[in-house]
C-alpha positions in Angstrom: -5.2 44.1 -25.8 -7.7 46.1 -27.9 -7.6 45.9 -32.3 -9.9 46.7 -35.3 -13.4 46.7 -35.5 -16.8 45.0 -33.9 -20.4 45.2 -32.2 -20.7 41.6 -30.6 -19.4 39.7 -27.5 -18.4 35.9 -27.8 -18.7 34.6 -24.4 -15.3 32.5 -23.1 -14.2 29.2 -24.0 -15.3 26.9 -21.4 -12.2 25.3 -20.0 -12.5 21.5 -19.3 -11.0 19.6 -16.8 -9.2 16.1 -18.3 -7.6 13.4 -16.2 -4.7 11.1 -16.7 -4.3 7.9 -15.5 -6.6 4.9 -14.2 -9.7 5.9 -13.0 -11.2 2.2 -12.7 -14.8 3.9 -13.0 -14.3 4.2 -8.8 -15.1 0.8 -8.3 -13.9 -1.2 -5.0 -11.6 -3.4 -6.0 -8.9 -5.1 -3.8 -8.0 -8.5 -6.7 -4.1 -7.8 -5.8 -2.2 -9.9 -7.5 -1.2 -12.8 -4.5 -3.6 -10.4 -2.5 -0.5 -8.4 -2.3 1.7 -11.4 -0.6 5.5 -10.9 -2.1 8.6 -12.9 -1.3 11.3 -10.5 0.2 14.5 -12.7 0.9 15.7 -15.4 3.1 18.0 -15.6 5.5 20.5 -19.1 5.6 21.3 -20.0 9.1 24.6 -21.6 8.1 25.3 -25.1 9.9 29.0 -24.9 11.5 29.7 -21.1 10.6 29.8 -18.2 13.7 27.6 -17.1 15.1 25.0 -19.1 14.1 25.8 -22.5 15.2 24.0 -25.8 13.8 20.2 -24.3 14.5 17.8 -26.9 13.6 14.5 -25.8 13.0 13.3 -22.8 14.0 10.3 -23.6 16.2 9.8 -20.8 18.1 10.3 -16.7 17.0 9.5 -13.4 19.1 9.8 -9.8 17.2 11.0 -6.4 19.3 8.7 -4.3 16.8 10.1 -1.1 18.5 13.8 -1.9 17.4 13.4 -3.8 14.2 15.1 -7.2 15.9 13.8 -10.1 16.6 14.8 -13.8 18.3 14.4 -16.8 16.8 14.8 -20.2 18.8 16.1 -23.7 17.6 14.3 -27.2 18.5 18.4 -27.8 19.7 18.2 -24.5 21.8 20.0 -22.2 20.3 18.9 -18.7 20.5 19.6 -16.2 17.3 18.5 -12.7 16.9 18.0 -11.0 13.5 18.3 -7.6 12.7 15.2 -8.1 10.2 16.7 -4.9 7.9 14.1 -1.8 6.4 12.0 -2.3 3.7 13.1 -5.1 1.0 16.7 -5.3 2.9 17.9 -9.0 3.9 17.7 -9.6 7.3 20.8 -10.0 9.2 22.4 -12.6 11.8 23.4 -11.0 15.1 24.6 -12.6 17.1 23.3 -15.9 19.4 23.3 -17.6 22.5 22.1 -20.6 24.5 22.2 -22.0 28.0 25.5 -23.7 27.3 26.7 -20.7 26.3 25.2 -18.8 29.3 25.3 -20.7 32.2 24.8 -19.9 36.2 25.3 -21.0 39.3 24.3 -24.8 39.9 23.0 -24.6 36.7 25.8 -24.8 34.1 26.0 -27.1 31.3 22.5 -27.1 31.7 21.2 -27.9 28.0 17.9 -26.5 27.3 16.3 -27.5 23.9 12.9 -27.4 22.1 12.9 -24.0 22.4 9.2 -24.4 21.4 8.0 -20.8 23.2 8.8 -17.4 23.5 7.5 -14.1 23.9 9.8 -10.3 24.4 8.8 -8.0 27.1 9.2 -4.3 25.5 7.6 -2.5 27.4 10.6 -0.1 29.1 11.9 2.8 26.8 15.3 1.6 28.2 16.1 -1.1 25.7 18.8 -3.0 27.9 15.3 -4.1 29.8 14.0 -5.7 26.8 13.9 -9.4 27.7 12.6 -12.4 26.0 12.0 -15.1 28.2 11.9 -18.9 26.0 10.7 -21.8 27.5 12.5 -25.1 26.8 12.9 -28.5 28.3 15.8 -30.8 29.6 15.6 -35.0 29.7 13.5 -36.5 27.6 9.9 -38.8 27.6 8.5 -38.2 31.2 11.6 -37.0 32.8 11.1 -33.6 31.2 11.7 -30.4 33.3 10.4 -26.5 31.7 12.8 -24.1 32.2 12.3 -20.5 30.9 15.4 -18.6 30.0 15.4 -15.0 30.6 17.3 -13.5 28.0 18.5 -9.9 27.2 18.1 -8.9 24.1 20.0 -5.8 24.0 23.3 -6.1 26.7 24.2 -2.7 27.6 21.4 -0.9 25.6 23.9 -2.2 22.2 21.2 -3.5 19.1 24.3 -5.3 17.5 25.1 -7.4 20.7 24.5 -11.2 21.0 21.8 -12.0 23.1 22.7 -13.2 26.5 21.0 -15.8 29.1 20.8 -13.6 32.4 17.9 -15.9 34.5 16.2 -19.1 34.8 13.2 -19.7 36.1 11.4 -23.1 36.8 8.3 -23.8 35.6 5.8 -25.9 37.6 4.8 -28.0 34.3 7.2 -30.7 32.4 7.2 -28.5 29.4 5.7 -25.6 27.6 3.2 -25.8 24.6 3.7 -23.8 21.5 2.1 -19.9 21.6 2.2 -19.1 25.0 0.4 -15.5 25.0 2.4 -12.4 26.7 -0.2 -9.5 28.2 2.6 -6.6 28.1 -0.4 -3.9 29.5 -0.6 -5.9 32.6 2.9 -7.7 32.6 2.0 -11.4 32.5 2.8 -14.3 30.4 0.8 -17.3 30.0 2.0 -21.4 30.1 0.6 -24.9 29.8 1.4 -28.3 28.4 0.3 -31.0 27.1 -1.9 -33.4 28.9 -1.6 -31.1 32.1 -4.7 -29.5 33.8 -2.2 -26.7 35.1 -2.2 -23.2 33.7 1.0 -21.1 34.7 1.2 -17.2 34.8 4.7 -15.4 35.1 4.5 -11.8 36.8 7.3 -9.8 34.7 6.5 -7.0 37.1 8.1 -9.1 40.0 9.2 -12.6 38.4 6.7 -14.2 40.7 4.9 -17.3 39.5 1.0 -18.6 40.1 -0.6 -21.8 39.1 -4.4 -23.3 39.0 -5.1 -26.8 38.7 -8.6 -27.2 36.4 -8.2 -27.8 32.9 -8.9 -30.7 31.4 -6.4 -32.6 32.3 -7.0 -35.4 29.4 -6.2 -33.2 26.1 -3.5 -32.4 24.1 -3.4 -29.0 24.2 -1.4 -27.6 21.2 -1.2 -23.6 21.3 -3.2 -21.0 23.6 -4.3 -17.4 22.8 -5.0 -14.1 25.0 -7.6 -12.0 23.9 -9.9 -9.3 25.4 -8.3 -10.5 28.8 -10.0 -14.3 28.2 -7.5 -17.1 27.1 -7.9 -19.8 24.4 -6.5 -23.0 24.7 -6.7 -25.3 22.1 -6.8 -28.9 21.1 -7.7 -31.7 18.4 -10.9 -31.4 20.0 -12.0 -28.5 21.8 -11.5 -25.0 22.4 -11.3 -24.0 25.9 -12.0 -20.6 27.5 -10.8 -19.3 30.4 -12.1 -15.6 31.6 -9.0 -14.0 33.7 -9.6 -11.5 36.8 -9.5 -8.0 36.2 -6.0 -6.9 35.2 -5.2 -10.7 33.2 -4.5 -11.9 36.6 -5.1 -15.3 37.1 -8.2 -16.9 38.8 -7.8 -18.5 42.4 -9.8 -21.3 40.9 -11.3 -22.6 37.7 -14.7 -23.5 37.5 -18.2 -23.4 35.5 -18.1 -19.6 36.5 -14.9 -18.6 34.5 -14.4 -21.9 32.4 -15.9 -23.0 29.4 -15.7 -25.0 26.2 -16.7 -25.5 22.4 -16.1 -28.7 20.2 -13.4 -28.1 17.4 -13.0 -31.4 15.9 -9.4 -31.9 13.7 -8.2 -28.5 15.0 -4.4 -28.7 15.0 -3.4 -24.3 14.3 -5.5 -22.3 16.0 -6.2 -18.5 16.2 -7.9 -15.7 17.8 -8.1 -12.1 16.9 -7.5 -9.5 19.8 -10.0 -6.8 17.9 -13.2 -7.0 20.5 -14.7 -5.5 17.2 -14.0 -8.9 15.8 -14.9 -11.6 18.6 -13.6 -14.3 16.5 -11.4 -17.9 16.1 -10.0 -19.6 13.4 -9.4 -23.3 13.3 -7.6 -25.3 11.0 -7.4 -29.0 10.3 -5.6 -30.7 7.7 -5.8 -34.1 6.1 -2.1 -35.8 5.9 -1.3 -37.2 2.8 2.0 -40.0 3.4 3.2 -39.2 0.3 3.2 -35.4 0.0 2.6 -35.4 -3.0 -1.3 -35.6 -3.1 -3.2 -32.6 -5.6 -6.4 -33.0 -3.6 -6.0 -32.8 0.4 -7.8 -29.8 1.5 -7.5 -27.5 4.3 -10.6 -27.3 6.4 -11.1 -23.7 8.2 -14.0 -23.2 10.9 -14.4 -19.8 12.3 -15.9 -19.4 15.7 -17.5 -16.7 17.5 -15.9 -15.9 20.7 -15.9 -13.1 23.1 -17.9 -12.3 26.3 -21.1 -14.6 25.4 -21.3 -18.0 24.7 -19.1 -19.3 22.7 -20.5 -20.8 19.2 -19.4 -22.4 15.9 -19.4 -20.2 12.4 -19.3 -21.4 8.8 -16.6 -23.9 7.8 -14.7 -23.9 4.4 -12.7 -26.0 2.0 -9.7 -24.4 0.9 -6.7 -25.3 -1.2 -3.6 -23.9 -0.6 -1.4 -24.2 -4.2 2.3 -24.5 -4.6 4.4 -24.7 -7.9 4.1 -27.9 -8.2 0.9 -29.6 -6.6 -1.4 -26.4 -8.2 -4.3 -27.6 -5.3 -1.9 -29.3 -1.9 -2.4 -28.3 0.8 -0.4 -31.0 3.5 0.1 -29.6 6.9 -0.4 -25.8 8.4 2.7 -24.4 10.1 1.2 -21.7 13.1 0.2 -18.0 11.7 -1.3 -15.3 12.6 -3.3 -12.4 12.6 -2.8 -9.1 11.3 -4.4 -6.3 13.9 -5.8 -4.2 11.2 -6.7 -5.7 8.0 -7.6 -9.3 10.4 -6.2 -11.1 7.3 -4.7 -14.1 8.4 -1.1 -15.6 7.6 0.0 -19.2 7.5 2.1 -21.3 5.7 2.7 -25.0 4.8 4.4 -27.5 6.1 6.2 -31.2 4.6 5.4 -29.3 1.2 8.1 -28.3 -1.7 8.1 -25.5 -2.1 6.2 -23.8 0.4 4.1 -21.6 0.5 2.2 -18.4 2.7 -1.4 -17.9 1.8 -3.3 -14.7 3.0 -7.4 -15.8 4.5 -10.2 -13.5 4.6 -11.3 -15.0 7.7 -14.5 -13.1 8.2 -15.7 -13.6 4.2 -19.4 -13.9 4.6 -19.3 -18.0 3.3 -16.6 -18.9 5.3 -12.7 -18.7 5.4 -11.5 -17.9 2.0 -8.3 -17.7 0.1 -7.3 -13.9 -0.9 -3.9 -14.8 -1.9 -1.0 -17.3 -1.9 3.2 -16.7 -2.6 4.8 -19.7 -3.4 8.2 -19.8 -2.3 11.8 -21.1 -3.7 12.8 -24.9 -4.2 16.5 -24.4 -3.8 17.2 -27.7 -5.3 16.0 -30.4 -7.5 12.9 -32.1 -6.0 14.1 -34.8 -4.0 11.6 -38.0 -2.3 10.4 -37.4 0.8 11.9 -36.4 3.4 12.5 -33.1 1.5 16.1 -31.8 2.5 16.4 -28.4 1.1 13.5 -25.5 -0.5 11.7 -23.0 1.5 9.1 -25.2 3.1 8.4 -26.9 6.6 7.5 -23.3 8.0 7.5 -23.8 12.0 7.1 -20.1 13.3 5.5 -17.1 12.1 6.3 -13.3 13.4 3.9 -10.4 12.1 4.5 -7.4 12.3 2.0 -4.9 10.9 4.3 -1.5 11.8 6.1 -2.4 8.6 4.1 -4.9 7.2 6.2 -7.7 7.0 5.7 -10.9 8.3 8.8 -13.6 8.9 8.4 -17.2 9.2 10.9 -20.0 10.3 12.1 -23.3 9.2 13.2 -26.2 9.9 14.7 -27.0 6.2 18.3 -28.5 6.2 17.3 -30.9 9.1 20.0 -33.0 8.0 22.6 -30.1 9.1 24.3 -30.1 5.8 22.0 -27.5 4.2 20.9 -25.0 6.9 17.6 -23.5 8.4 16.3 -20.8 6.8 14.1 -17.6 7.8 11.7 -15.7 5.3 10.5 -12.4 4.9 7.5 -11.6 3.3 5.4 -8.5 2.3 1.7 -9.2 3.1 0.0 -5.9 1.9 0.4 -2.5 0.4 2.3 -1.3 3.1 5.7 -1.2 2.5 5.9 -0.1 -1.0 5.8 2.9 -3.7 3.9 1.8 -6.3 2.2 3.8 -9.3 1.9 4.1 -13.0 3.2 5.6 -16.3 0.9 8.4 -17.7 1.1 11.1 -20.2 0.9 14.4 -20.1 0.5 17.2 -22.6 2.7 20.2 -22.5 1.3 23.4 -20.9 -1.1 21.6 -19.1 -2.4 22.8 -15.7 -2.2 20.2 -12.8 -5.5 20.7 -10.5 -4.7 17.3 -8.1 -3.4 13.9 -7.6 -6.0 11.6 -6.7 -6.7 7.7 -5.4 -9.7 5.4 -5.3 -9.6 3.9 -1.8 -11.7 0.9 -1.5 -12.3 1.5 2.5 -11.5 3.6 5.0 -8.1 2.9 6.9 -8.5 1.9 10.7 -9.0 4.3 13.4 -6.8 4.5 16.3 -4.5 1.6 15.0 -1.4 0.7 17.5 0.3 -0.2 14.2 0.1 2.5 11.1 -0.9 5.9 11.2 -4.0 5.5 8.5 -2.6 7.7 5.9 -1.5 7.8 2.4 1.3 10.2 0.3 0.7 11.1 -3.5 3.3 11.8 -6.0 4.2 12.4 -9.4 7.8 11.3 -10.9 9.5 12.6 -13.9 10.5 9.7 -16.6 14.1 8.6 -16.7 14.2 6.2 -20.1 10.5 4.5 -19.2 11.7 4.3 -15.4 10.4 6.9 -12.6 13.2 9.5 -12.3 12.9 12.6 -10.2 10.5 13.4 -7.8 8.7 16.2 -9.6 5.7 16.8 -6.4 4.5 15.0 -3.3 2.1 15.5 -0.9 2.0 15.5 2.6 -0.2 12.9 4.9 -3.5 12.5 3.2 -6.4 11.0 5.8 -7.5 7.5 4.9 -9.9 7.1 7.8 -12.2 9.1 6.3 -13.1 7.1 3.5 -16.5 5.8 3.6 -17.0 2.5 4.4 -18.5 1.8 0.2 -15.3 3.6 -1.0 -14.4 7.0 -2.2 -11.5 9.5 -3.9 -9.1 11.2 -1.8 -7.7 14.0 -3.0 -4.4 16.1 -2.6 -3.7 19.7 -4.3 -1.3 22.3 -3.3 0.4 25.6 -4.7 3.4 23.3 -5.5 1.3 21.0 -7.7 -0.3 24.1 -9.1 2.5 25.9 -10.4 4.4 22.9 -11.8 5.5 23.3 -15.0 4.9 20.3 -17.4 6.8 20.2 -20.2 4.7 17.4 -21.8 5.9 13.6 -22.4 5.4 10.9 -19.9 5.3 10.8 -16.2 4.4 8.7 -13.1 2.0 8.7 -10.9 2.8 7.2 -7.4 2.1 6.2 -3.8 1.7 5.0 -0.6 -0.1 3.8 2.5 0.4 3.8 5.8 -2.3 0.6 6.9 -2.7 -3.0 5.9 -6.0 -2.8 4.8 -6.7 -3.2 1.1 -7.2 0.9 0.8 -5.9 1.1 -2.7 -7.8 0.4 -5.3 -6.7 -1.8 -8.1 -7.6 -1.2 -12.0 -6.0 -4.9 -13.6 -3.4 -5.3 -15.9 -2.3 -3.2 -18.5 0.6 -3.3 -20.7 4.4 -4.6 -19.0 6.0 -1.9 -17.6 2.9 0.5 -17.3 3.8 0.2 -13.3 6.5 0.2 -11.4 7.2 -1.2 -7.2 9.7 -0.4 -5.0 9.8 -1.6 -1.4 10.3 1.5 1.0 8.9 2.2 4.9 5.9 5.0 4.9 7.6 8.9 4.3 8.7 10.9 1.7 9.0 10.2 -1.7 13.1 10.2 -2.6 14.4 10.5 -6.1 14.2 6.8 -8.0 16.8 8.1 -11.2 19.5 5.2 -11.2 17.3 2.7 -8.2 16.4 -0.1 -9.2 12.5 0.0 -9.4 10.5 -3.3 -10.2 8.6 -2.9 -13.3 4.7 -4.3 -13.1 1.6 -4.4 -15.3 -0.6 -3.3 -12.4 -3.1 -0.6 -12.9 -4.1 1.9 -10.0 -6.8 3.9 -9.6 -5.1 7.1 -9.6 -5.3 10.4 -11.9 -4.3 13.6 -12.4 -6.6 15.8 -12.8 -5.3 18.9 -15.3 -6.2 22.3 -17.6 -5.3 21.4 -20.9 -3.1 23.7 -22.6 -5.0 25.9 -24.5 -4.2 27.1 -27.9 -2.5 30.2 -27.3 -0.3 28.1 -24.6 0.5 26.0 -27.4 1.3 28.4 -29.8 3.3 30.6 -27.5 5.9 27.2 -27.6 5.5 26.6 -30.7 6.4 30.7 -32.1 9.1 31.2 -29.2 6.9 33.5 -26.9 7.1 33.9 -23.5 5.1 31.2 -21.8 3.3 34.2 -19.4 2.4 36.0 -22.2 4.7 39.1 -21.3 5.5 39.2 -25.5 2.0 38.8 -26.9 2.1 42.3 -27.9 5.3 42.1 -29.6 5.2 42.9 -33.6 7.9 40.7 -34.7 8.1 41.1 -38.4 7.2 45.0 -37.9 4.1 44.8 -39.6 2.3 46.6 -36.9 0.3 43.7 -36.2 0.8 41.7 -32.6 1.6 38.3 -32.0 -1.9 37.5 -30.2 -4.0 38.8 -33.4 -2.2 36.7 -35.6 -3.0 33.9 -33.0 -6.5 34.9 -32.7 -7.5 35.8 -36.8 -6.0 32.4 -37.6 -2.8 34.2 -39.7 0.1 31.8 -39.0 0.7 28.6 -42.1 0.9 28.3 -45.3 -2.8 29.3 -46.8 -4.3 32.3 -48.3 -4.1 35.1 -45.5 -1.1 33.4 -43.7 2.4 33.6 -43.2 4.8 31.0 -42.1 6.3 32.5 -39.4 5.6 35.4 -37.5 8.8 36.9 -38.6 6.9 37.3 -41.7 5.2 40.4 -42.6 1.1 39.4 -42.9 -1.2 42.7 -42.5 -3.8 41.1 -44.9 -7.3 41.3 -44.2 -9.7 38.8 -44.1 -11.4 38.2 -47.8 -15.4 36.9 -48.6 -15.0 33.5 -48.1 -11.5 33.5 -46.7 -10.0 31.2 -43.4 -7.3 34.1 -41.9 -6.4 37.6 -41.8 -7.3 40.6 -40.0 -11.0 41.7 -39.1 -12.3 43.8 -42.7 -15.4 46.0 -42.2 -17.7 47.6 -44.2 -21.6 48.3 -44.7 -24.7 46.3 -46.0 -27.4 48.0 -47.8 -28.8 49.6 -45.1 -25.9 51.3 -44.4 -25.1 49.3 -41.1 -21.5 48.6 -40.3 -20.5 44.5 -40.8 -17.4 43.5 -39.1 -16.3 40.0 -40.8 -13.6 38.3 -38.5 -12.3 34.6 -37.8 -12.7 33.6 -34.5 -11.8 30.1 -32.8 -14.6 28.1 -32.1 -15.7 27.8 -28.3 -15.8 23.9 -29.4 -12.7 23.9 -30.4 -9.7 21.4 -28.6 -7.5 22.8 -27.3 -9.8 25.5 -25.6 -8.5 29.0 -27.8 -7.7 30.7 -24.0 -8.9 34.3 -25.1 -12.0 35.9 -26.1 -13.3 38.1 -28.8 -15.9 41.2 -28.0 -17.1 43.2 -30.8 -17.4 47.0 -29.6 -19.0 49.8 -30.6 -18.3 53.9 -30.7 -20.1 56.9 -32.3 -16.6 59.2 -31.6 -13.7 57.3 -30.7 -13.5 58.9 -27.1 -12.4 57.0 -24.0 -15.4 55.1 -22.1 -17.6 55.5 -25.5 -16.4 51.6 -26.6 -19.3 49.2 -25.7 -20.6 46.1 -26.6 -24.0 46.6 -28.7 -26.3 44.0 -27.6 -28.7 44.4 -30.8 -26.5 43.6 -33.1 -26.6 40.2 -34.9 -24.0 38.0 -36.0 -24.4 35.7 -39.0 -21.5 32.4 -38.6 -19.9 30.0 -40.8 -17.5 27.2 -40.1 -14.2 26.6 -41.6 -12.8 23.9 -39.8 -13.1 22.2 -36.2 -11.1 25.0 -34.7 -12.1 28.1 -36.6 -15.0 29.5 -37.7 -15.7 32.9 -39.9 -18.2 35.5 -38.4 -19.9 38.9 -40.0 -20.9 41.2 -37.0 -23.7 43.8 -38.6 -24.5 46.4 -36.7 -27.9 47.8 -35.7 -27.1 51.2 -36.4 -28.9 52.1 -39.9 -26.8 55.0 -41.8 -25.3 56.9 -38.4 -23.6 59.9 -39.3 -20.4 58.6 -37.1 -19.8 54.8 -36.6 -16.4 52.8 -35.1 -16.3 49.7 -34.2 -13.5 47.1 -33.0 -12.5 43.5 -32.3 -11.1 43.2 -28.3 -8.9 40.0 -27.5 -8.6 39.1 -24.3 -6.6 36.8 -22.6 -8.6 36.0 -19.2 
């Protein structure tokens, strides 16, 4: 749009960039609250109700990762399988099964108990072949005999059938120690027992069995571990090593060549990571205290480097794992594990109310440390030892890092009159929406979403894809409401190791129309690494959580969303709305400027000049409304009206004009050139580059200009003001 007089070009308004949200300075930081550890629900195995039958504690547990199921096995020997729901749901009862219920040939009211030991073969797309197999024990003392129950998990391909008992096998040993490892490339499974020198390998490719005599036959061993095709057995006082043949298969023999060992003194829970990027063992011993009730009996955690080479001892640490009501107890360990990509470790507590699951950075630099601890639920009033209800005396612990929840078993309710109980837990990021309230200015021009991650997801994980989806919510009463944008997969592998933004930007985000007010920021991983970066607290309610598996974003209006004072290092990055944005709302114009050019009051002067020369309010030169007529130029001294020319004493042409300030906020979103002509004809208009300009300010936004030209006394001179809107 071309108007009025000049000889001088203002250059454009630079337009800045803001941000809105949490940008944490883009500083690594992973202080989670609990390290991300949240209590999900529990599941009451019900003494005396179908299907679940008087359990007992739940000392053994096996998950089906590729279904969502798992089995969970009672010291009486029953067998129950949990549907272990999506996200936060409650996990489920199935149905269950034992070997009274189940019985063969020569073998029926055979009652199998201490069902100590179990492991699921998954490995056929056909899930009707998806078989655990427990190992239990009949007699008592010496008199023992190890079965090991083959049992389908799915009859007929059916996810909501009861397990049944379709083999036994007898095991050459008198029974089976906890954590017996299953090698699902290969197709073995892995047995020994206490006080035995006898390791036992099952052949799930043809149900054959092989044995070597050669372990010490003079320890206690308590739980054994396959990694990197080498198994650890462990006891109160040594680790032992045993390097399998190629393919996991057993050795013929056991000898100095494939058998080694390493003092662990105290070690009663044990642990090896599988990651041969991480050659390394975790054990823990634990001081009892008779009276559970002690504030100062500490955990003791010794990592050891394992692997190919020899075998050596790491740093030990001193930890304290808290509960509710003794802040520092620690008691007994129940068995844990590992997770495959973050190698966080999980545990819980045992003979402790309430329980609780603490989260170790095993590989911290020092030594085993805490990262985080949940305390769980006393059901009922603290009662003296022995406890008979809460969420404690944790026996088995199921991981499983495709969702990333991990599930532990009980034995609470011992006296049958309560009930055993199963827990589900969130142990990281994954697994959740989570974001923060923001605000937004109206007009404003969305450029990207972005995240701090504090490390790079990892690579070619069995378990989560490495990536992460952005979002932005609209508010529903200081809620998140409607998703508004989402991105697609954004690469978290990438990340450098120290840290960095990722960033996510399409047409979609772009073009979004923001109508001002507040909004949310979200997202979500796909790892269980600590890849978001955390910002600390900020006021309650400034976040929101909401438990949901890695995908799209769905609409939160009218779910229930927890509210949070977490802080995230995420922003928006944005174009302010500049001026003339604004006051195209604010007069009723079209927001793309198709009515700029309109004269509403019929004073033959446009909408845009009357933006640009300061003409709209209530002082001298303005009108209230652009309804109003205003044609009035601008006076000596004055703050609005049109451009007024006229000539110094040399007989140059002076333009005065008001012009918003290329300081100003909000940016003005036009420009002003000052042209020249010496006839008025079309391609004569040009800027004058000698022509000075003199400037003084009125206010932050506006400021008044006198344009003189260079021209002394020309027989013909024009000149102009041109607004532009880039």
């Amino acid at each position: 749009m071309i108007g009025f007089l000049g000889a001088f070009f203002a250059a454009p308004q630079t337009v800045r960039a803001d941000t809105a949200g949490y940008s944490g300075n883009g500083v690594v930081n992973n202080g989670y609250v609990a390290a991300g550890l949240n209590f999900i629900a529990d599941l009451q195995f019900s003494p005396g109700s179908a299907p679940v039958g008087s359990n007992g504690g739940l000392y053994s547990a096996a998950i089906d990762t590729t279904t969502g199921y798992a089995l969970f096995g009672s010291i009486k020997g029953d067998m129950t399988k949990v549907k272990l729901g999506v996200g936060a749901a409650t996990p489920t009862v199935v149905g269950m099964t034992n070997s009274l219920n189940d019985g063969f040939p020569g073998k029926g009211g055979l009652t199998i108990s201490s069902l100590t030991n179990m492991v699921i073969d998954t490995r056929s797309a056909d899930l009707s072949q998806h078989y655990a197999y427990v190992a239990g024990n009949t007699g008592s003392g010496n008199n023992t005999t190890c079965y090991l129950m083959k049992v389908q998990m799915f009859p007929q391909g059916n996810l909501q059938a009861a397990p049944k008992v379709v083999g036994l096998i007898t095991l050459p040993i008198p029974s089976a120690i906890t954590q017996s490892p299953i090698d699902l490339v290969n197709g073995y499974i892995y047995f020994t027992t206490f006080q035995s020198g006898t390791l036992v390998q099952l052949n799930l490719n043809d149900n054959t069995i092989k044995s070597v005599t050669g372990l010490p036959a003079n320890l206690n061993y308590w739980q054994m571990r396959l990694a990197n095709n080498i198994l650890y057995v462990s006891d109160p006082t040594q680790i032992t090593r045993v390097k399998l043949d190629a393919n996991g298969a057993l050795p013929a023999s056991l000898n100095a060549g494939n058998l080694d060992s390493l003092p662990s003194p105290g070690t009663t829970t044990f642990y090896a990571d599988t990651d041969p990027a991480h050659p390394y063992a975790y054990g823990a011993m634990f001081t009892v205290d008779p009276n559970h009730q002690s504030t100062s009996v500490p955990a003791i955690f010794t990592r050891y480097n394992i692997g190919s080479g020899t075998m050596s001892q790491g740093p030990t640490s001193t930890l304290y794992l808290p509960n509710a009501q003794n802040p520092v107890t620690s008691f007994y360990v129940s068995l844990g594990g590992i997770d495959p990509d973050s190698h966080y470790l999980l545990m819980g507590t045992d003979n402790a109310l309430p329980g609780s699951v603490s989260k170790i950075a095993g590989e911290a630099s020092a030594g085993p440390a805490v990262a985080g601890v949940v305390v769980l639920r006393e059901h009922n009033a603290k009662q003296p030892w022995p406890y008979s209800d809460g969420d404690l005396n944790i026996r088995s612990t199921l991981i499983d890092a495709t969702t990333g929840y991990a599930y532990f078993g009980t034995d609470t309710g011992v006296s049958n009159s309560i009930g055993t109980r199963m827990l589900k837990v969130q142990y990281s990021q994954k697994g959740s929406i989570k974001g923060n309230r923001i605000a937004l200015p109206a007009g404003s021009s969305l450029t990207s979403v972005n995240l701090f991650a504090n490390m790079p997801a990892v690579s070619g994980s069995a378990s989560s894809s490495g990536n992460a989806r952005l979002a932005i919510y609209s508010d529903n009463a200081g809620s998140p409401g409607t998703v508004l944008w989402q991105s697609g997969d954004v690469d978290l592998k990438s990340v450098p190791v120290g840290g960095g933004w990722i960033t996510a930007s399409n047409s979609a985000l772009t073009s979004l129309t923001i109508a001002g007010g507040n909004y949310w920021l979200a997202w979500q991983v796909d790892t269980t690494c600590d890849v978001p970066a955390y910002a600390g607290t900020g006021a309650a309610g400034i976040g929101f959580a909401i438990s949901q598996p890695y995908g799209a974003f769905g609409n939160l209006a009218g779910v229930a969303t927890t509210p949070t004072t977490d802080l995230w290092q995420m922003n928006v990055t944005y174009t302010p709305p500049t001026g003339l944005v604004l006051f195209r709302s604010a007069n009723g114009l079209a927001a793309d400027g198709s009515q700029d050019a309109l004269e509403p009051a019929g004073d033959g002067v446009a909408s845009l000049f009357k933006y640009a020369f300061n003409m709209i309010g209530s002082g001298t030169g303005q009108a209230a409304s652009l309804s109003i007529p205003n044609d009035t130029p601008v006076g000596s001294g004055g703050i609005a009206g049109l451009p007024a020319m006229g000539l110094d004493a040399s007989g140059r042409l002076t333009i005065a004009c008001i012009r918003r300030k290329l300081s100003a906020s909000p940016a003005s979103g036009i420009t002003y050139a000052f042209e020249f002509s010496g006839d008025l004809s079309a391609g004569s208009w040009a800027v004058n580059a000698a022509a000075t300009e003199t400037t003084t300010g009125i206010d932050a936004t506006y400021e008044r200009v006198v344009v003189t030209d260079s021209m002394v006394n020309p027989p013909k001179r024009f000149g102009r003001v041109k607004i532009t809107n880039p």
